[in-house]
N, C-alpha and C positions, 0 to 999 in steps of 0.2 A: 451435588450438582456437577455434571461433564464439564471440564474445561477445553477448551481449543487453543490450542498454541498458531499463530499464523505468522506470517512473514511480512512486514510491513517497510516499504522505502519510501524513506525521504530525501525531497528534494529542496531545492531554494531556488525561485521563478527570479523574471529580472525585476523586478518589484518587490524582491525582498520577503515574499510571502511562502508559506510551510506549504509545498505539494505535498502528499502522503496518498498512497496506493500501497493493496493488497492484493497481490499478484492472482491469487489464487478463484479471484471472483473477477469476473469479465465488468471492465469499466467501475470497478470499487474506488473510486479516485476523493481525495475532499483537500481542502488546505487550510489551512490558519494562518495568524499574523504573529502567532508564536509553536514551535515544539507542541507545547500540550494542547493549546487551543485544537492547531490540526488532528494531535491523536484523539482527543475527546470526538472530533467531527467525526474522522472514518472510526470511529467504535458504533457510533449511529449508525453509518453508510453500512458496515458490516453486519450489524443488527439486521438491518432491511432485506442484505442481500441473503441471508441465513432462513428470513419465512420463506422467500421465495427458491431456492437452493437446498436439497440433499447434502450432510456431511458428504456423502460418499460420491457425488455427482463434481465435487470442487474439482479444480485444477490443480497439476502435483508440480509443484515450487520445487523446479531442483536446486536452485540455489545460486549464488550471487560469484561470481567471477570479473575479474580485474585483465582487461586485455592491455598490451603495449603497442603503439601506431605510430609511425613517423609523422611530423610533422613537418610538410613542406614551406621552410619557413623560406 
């Protein structure tokens, strides 16, 4: 069986809850009320988007960067 390696971020909403998105499929978003919950969700979310989506049609993740910004305090 092909495996897919994908890129997946997460976040924490003001509610304390797992946002998770995978960049690489348009609107692939889910969240939990724990880490795993959330990745268990978007492994669903990404399941679905995969009948519907071409490996070769995805979005190319270049990758994650860290900017620095003043803050006008």
């Amino acid at each position: 069986m092909e495996k897919l390696h994908l890129p997946i971020i997460i976040d924490v909403d003001e509610d304390g809850y797992y946002i998770v998105s995978c960049p690489v499929f348009k609107g692939c978003h889910s969240y939990g009320e724990t880490i795993d919950e959330a990745l268990e969700n978007i492994k669903e979310v990404i399941e679905m988007c995969l009948e519907e989506t071409k490996v070769e049609e995805l979005n190319k993740f270049v990758g994650f960067r860290e900017m620095e910004v003043a803050l006008n305090a």
